[in-house]
mmCIF file as Biopython writes it, N, C-alpha, C and O atoms, coordinates in Angstrom:
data_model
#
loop_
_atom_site.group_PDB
_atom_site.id
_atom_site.type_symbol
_atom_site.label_atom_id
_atom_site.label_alt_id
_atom_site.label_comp_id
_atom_site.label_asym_id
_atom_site.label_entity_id
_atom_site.label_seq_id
_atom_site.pdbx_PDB_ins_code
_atom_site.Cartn_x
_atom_site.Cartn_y
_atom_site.Cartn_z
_atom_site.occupancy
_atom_site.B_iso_or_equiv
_atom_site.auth_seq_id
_atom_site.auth_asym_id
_atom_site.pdbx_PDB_model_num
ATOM 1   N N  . UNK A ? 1  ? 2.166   6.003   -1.805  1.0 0.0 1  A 1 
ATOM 2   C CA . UNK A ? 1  ? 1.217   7.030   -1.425  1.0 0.0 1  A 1 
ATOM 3   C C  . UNK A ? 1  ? 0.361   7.430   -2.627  1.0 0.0 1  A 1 
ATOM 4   O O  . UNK A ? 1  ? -0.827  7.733   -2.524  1.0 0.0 1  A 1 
ATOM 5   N N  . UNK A ? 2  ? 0.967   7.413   -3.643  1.0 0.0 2  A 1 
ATOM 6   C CA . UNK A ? 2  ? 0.443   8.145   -5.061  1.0 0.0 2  A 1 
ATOM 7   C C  . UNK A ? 2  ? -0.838  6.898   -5.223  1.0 0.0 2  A 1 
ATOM 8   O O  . UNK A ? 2  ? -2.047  7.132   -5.239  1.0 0.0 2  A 1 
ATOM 9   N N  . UNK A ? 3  ? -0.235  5.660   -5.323  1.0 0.0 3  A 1 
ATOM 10  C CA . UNK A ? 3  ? -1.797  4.600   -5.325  1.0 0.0 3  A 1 
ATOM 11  C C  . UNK A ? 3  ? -2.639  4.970   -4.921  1.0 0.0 3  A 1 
ATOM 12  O O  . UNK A ? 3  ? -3.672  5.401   -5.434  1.0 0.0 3  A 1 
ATOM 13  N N  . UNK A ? 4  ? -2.147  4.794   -3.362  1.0 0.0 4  A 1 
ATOM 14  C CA . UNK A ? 4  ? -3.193  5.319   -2.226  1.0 0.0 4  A 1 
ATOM 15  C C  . UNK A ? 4  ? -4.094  6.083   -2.772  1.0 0.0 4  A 1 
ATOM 16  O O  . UNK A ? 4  ? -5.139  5.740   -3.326  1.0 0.0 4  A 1 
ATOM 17  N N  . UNK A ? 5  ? -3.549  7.424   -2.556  1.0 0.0 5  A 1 
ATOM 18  C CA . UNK A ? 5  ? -4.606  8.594   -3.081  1.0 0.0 5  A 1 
ATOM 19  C C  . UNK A ? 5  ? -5.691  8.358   -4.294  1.0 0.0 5  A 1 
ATOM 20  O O  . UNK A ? 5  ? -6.907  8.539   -4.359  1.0 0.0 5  A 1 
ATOM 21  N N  . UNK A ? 6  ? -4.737  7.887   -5.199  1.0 0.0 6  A 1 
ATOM 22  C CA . UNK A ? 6  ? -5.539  7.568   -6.663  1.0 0.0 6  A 1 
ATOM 23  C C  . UNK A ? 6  ? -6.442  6.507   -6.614  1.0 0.0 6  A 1 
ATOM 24  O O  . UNK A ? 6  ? -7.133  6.194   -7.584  1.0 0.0 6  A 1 
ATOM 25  N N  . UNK A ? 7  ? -6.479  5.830   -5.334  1.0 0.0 7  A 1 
ATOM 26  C CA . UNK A ? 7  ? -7.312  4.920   -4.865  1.0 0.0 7  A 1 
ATOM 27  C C  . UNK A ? 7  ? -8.441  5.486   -3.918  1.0 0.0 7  A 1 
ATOM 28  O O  . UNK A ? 7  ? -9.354  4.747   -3.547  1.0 0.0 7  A 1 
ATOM 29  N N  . UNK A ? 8  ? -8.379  6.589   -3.597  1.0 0.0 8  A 1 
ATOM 30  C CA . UNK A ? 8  ? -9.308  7.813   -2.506  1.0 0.0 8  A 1 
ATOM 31  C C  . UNK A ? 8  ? -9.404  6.910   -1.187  1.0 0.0 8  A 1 
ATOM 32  O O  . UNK A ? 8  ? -10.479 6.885   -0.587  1.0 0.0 8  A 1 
ATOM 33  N N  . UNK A ? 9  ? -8.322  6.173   -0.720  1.0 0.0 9  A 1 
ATOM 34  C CA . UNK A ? 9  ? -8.318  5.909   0.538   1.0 0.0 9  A 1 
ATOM 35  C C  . UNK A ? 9  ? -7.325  6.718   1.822   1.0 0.0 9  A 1 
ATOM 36  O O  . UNK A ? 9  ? -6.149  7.080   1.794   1.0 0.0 9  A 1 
ATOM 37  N N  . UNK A ? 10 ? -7.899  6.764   2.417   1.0 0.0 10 A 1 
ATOM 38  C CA . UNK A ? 10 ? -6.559  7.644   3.571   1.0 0.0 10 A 1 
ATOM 39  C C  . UNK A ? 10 ? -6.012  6.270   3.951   1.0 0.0 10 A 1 
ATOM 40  O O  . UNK A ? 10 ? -6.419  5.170   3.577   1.0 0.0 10 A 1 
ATOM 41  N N  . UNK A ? 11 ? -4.854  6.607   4.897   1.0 0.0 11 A 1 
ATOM 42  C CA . UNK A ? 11 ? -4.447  5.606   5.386   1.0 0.0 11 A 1 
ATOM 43  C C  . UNK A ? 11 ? -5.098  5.057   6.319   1.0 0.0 11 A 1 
ATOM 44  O O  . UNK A ? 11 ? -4.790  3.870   6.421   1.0 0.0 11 A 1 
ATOM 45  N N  . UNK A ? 12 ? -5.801  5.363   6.987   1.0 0.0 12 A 1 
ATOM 46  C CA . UNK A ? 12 ? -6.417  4.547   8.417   1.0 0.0 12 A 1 
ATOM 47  C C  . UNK A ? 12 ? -7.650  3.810   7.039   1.0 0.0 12 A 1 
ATOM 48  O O  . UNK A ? 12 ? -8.431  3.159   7.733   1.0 0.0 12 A 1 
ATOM 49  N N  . UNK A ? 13 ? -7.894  3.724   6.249   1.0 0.0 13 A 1 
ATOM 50  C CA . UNK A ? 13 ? -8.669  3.157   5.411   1.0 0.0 13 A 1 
ATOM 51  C C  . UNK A ? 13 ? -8.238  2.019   5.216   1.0 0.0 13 A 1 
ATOM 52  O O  . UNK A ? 13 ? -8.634  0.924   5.617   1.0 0.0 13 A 1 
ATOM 53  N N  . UNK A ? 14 ? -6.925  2.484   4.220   1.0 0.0 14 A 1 
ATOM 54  C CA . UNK A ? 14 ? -5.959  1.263   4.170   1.0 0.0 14 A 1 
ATOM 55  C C  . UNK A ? 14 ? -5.391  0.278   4.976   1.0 0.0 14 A 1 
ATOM 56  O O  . UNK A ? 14 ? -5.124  -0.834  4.520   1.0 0.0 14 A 1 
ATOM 57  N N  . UNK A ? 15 ? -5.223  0.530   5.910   1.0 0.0 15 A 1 
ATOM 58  C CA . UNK A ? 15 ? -4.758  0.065   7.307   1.0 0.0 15 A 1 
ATOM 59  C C  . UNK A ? 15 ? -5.802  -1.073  7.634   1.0 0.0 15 A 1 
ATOM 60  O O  . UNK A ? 15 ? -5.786  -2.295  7.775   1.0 0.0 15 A 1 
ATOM 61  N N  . UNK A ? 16 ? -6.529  -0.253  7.672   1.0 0.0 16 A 1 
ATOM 62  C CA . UNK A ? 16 ? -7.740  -1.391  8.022   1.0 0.0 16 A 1 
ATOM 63  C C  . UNK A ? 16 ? -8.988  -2.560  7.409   1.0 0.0 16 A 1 
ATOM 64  O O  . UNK A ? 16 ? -9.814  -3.375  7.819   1.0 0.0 16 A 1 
ATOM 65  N N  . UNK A ? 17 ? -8.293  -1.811  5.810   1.0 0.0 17 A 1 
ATOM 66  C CA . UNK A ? 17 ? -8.309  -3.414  5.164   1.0 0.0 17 A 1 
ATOM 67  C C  . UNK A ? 17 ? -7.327  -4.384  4.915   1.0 0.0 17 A 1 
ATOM 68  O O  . UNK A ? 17 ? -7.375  -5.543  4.502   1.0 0.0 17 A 1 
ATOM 69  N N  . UNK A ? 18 ? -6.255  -3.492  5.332   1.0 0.0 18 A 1 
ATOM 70  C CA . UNK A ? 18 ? -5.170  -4.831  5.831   1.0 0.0 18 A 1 
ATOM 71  C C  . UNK A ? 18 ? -4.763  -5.613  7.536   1.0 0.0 18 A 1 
ATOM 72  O O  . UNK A ? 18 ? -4.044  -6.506  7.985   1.0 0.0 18 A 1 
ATOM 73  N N  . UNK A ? 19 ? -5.430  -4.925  7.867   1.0 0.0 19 A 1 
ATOM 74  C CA . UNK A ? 19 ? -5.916  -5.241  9.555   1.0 0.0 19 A 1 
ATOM 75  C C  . UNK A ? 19 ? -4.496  -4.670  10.070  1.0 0.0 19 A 1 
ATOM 76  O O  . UNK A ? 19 ? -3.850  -5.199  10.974  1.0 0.0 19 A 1 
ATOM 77  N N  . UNK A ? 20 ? -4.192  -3.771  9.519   1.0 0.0 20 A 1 
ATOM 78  C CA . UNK A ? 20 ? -2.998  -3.685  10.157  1.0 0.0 20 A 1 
ATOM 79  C C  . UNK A ? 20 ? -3.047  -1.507  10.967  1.0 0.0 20 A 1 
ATOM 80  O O  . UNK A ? 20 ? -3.842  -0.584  10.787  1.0 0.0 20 A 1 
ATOM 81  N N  . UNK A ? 21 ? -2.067  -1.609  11.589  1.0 0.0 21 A 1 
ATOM 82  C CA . UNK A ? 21 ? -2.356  0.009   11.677  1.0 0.0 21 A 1 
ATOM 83  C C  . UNK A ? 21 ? -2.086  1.293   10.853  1.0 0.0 21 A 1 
ATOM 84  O O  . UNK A ? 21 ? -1.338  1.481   9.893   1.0 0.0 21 A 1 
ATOM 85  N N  . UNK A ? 22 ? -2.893  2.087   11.498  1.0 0.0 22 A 1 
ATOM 86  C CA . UNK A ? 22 ? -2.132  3.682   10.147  1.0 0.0 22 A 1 
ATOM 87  C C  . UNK A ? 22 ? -0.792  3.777   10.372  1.0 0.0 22 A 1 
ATOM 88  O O  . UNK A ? 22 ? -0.001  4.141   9.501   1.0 0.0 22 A 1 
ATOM 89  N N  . UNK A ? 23 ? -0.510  3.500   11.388  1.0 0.0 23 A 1 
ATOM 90  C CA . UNK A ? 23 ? 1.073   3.853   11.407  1.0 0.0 23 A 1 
ATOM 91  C C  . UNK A ? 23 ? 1.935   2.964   10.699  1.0 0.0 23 A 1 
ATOM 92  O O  . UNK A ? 23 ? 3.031   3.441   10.406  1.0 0.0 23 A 1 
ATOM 93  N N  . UNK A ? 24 ? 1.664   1.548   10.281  1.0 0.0 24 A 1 
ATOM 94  C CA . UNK A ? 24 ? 2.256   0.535   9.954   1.0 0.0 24 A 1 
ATOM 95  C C  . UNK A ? 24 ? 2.411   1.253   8.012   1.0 0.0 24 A 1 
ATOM 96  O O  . UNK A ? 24 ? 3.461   1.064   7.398   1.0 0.0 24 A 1 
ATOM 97  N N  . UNK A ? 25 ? 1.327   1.946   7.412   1.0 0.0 25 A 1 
ATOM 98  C CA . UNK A ? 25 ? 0.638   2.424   6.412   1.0 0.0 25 A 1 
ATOM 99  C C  . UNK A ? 25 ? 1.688   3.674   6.139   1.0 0.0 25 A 1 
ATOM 100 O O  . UNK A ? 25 ? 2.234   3.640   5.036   1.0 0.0 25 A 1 
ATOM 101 N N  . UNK A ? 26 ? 2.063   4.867   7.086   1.0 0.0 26 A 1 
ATOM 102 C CA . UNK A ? 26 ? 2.621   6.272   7.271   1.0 0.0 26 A 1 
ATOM 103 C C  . UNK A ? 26 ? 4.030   5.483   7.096   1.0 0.0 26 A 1 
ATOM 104 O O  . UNK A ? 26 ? 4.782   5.974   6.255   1.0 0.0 26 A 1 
ATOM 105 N N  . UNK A ? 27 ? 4.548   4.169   7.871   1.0 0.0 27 A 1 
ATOM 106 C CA . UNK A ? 27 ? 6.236   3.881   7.573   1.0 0.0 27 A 1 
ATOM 107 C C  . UNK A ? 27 ? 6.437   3.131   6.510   1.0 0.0 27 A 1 
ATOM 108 O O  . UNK A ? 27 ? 7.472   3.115   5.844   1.0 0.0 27 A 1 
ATOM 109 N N  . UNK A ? 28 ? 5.762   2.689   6.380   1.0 0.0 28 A 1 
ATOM 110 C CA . UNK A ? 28 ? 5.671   2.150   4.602   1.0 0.0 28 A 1 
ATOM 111 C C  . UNK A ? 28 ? 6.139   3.545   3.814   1.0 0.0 28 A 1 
ATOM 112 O O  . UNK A ? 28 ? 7.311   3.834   3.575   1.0 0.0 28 A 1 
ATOM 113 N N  . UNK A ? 29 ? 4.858   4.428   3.424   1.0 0.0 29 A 1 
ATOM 114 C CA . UNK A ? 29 ? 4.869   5.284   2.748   1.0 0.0 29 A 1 
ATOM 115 C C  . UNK A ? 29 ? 5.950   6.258   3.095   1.0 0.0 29 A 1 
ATOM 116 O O  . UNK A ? 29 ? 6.286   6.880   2.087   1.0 0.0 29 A 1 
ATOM 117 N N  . UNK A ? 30 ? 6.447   6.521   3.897   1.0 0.0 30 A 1 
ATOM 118 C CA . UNK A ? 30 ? 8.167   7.348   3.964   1.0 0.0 30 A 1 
ATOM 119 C C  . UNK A ? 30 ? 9.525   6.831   4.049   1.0 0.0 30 A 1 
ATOM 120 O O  . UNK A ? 30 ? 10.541  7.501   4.232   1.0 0.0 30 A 1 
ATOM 121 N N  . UNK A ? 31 ? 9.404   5.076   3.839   1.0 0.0 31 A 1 
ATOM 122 C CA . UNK A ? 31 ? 10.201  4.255   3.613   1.0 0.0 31 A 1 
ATOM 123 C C  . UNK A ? 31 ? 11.066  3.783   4.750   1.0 0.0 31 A 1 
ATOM 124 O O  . UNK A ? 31 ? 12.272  3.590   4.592   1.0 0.0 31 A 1 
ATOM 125 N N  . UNK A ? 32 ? 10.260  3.540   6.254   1.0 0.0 32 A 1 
ATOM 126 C CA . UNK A ? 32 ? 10.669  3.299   7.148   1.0 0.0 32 A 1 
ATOM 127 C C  . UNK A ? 32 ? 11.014  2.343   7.525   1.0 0.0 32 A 1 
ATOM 128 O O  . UNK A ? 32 ? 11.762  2.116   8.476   1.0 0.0 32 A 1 
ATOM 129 N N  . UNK A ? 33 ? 10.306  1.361   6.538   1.0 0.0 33 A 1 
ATOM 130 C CA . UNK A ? 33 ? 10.053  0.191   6.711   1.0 0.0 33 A 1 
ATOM 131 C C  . UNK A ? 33 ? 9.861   -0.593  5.092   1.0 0.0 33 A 1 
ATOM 132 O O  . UNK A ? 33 ? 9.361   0.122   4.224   1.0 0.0 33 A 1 
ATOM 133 N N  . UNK A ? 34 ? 10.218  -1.900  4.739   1.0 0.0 34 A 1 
ATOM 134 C CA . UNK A ? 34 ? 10.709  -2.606  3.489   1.0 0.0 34 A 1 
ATOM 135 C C  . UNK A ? 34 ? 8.914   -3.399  3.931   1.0 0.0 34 A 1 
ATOM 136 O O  . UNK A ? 34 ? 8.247   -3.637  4.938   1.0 0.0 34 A 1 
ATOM 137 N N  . UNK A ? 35 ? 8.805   -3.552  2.389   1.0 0.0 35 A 1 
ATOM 138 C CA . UNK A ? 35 ? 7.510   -4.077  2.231   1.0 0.0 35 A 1 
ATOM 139 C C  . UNK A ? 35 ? 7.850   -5.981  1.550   1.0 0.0 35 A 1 
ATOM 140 O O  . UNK A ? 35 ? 8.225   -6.257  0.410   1.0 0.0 35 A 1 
ATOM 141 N N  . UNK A ? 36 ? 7.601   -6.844  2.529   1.0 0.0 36 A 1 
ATOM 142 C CA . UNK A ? 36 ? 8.173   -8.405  1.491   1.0 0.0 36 A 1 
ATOM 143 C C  . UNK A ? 36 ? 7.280   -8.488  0.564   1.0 0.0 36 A 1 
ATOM 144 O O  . UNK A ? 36 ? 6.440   -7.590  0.505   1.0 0.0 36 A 1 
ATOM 145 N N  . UNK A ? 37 ? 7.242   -9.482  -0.300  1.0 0.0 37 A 1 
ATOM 146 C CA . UNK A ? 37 ? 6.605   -9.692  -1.395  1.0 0.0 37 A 1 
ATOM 147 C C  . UNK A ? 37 ? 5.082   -10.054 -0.965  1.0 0.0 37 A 1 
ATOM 148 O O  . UNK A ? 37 ? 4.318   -9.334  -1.607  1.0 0.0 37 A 1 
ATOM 149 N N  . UNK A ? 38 ? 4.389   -10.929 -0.094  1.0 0.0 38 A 1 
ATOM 150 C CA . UNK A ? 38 ? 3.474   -11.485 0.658   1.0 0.0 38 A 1 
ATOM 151 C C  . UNK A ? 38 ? 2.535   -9.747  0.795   1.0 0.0 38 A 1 
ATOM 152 O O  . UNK A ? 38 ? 1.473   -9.552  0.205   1.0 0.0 38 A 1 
ATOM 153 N N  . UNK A ? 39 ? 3.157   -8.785  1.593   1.0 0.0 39 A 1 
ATOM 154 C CA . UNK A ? 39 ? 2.723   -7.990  1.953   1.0 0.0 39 A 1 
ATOM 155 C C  . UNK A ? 39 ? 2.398   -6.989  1.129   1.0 0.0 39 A 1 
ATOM 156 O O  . UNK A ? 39 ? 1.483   -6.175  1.249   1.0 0.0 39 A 1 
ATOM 157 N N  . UNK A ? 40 ? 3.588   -7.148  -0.123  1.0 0.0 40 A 1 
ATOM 158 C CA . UNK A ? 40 ? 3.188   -6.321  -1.443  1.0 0.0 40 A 1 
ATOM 159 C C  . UNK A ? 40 ? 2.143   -6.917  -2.223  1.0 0.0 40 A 1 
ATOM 160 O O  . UNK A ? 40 ? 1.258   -6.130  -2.559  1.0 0.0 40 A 1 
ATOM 161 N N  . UNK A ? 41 ? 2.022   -8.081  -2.588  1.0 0.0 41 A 1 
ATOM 162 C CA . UNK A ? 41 ? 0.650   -8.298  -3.004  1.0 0.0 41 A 1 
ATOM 163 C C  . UNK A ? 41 ? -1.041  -8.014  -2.358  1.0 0.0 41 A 1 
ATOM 164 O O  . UNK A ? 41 ? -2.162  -7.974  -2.865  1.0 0.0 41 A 1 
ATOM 165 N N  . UNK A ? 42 ? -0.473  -7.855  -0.963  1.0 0.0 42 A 1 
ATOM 166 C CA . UNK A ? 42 ? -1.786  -7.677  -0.241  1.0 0.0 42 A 1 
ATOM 167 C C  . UNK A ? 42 ? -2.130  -5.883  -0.291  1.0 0.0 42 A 1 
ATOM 168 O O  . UNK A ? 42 ? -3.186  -5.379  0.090   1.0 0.0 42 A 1 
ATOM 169 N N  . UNK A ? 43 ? -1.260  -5.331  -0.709  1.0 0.0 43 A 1 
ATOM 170 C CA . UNK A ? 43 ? -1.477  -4.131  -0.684  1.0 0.0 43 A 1 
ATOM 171 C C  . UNK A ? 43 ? -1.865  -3.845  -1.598  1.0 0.0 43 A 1 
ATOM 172 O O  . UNK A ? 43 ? -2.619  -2.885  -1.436  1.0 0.0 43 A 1 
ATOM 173 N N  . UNK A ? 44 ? -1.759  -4.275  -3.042  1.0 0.0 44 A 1 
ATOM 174 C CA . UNK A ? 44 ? -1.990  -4.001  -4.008  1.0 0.0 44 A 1 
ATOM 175 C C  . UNK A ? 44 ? -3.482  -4.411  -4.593  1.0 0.0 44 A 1 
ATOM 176 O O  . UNK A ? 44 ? -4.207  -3.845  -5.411  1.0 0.0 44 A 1 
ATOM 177 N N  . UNK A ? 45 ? -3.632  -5.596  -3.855  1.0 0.0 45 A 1 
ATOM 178 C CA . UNK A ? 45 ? -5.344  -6.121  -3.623  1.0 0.0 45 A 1 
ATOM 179 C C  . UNK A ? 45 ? -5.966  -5.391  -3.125  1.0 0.0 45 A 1 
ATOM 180 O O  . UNK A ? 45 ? -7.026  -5.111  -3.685  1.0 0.0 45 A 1 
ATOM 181 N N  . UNK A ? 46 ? -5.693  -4.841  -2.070  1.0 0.0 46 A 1 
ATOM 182 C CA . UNK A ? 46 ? -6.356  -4.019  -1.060  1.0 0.0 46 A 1 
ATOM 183 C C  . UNK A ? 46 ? -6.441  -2.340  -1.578  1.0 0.0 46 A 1 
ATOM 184 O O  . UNK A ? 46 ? -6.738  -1.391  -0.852  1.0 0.0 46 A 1 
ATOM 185 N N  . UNK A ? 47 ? -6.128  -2.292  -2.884  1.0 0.0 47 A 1 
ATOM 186 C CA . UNK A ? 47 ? -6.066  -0.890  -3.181  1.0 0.0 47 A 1 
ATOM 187 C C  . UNK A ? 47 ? -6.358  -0.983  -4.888  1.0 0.0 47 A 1 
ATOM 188 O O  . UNK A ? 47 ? -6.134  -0.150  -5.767  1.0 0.0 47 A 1 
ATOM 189 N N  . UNK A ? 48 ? -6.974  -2.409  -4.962  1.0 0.0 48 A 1 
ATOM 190 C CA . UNK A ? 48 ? -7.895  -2.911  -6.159  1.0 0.0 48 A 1 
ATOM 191 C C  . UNK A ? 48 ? -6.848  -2.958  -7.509  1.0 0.0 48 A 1 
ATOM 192 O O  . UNK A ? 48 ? -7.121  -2.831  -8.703  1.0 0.0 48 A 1 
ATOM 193 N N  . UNK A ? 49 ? -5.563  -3.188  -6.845  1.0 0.0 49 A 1 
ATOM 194 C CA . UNK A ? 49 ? -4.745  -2.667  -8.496  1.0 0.0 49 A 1 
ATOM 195 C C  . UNK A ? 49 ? -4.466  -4.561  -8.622  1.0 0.0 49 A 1 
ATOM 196 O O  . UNK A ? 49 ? -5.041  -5.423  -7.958  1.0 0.0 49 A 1 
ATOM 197 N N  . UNK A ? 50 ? -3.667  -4.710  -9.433  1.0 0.0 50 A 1 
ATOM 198 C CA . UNK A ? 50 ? -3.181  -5.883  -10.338 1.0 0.0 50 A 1 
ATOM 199 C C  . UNK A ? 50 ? -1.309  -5.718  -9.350  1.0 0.0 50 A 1 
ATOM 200 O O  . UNK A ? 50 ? -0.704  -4.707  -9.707  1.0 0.0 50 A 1 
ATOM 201 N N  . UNK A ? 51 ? -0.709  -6.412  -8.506  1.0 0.0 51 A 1 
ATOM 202 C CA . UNK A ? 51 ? 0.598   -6.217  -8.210  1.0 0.0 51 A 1 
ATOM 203 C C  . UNK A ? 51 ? 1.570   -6.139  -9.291  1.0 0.0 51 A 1 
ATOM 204 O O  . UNK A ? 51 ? 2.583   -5.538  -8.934  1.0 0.0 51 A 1 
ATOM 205 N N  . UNK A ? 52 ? 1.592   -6.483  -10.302 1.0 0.0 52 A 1 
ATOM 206 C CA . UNK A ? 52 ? 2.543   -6.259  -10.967 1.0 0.0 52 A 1 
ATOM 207 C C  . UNK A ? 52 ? 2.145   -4.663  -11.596 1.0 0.0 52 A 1 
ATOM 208 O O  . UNK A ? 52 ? 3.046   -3.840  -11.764 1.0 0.0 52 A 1 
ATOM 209 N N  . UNK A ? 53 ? 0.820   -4.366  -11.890 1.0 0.0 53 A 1 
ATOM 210 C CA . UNK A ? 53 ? 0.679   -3.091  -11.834 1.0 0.0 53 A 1 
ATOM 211 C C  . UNK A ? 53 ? 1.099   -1.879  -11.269 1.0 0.0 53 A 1 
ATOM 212 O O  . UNK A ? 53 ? 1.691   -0.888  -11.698 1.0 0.0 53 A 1 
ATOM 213 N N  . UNK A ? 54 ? 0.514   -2.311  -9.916  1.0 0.0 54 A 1 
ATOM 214 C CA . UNK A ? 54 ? 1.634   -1.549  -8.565  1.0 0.0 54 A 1 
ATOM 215 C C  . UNK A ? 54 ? 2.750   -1.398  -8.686  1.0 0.0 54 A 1 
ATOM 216 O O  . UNK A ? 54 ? 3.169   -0.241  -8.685  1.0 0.0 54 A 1 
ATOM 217 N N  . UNK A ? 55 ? 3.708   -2.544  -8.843  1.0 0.0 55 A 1 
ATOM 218 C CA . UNK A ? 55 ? 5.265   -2.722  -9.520  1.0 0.0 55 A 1 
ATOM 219 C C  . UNK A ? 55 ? 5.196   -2.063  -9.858  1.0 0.0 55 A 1 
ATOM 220 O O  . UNK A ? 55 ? 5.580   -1.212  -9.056  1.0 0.0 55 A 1 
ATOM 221 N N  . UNK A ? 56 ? 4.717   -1.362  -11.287 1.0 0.0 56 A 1 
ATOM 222 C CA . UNK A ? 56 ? 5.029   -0.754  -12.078 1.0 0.0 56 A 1 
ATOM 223 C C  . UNK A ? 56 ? 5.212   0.765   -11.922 1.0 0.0 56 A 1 
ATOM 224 O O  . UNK A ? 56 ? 6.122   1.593   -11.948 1.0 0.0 56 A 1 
ATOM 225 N N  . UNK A ? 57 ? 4.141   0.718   -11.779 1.0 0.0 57 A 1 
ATOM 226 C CA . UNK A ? 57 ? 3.922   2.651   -10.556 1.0 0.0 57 A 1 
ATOM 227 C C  . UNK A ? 57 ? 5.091   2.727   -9.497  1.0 0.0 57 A 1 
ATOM 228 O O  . UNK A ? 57 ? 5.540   3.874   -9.494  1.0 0.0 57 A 1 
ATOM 229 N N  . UNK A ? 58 ? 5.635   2.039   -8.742  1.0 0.0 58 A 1 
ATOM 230 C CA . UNK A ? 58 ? 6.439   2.244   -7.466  1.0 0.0 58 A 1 
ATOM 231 C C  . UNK A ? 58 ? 7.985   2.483   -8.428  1.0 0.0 58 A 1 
ATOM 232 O O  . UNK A ? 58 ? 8.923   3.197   -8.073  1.0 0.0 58 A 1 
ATOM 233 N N  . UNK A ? 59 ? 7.910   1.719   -9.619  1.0 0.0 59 A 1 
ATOM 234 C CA . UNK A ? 59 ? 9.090   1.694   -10.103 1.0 0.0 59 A 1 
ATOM 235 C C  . UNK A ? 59 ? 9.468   3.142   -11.319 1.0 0.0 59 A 1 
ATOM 236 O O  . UNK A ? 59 ? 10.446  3.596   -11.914 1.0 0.0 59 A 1 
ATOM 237 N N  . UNK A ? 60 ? 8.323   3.364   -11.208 1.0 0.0 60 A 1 
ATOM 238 C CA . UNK A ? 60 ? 7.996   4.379   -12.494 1.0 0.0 60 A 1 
ATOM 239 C C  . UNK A ? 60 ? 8.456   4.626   -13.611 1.0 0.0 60 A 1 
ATOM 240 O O  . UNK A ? 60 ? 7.928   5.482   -14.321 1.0 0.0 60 A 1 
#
């Protein structure tokens, strides 16, 4: 979520540069749901960072 924001996208933003839905975006972000590696890189593209960057932030 902290990306997100620091990225000034809402989720239906995000969502929909991953073609996927806000809700898919909301269970991610409250840990409803496990993100695979495939899907973690696309998120991290999609929110202009470097993935191992991202890594880094999620891991803090």
């Amino acid at each position: 979520m902290e990306a997100r924001k620091s990225a000034g996208l809402s989720q239906q933003e995000l969502a929909r540069r991953l073609k996927r839905s806000q809700s898919f975006i909301a269970k991610l972000e409250v840990g409803e749901r496990r993100v695979d590696v495939v899907e973690f890189i696309e998120i991290a593209r999609a929110l202009g960072r470097e993935p191992t960057e991202l890594f880094s932030l999620v891991l803090g």
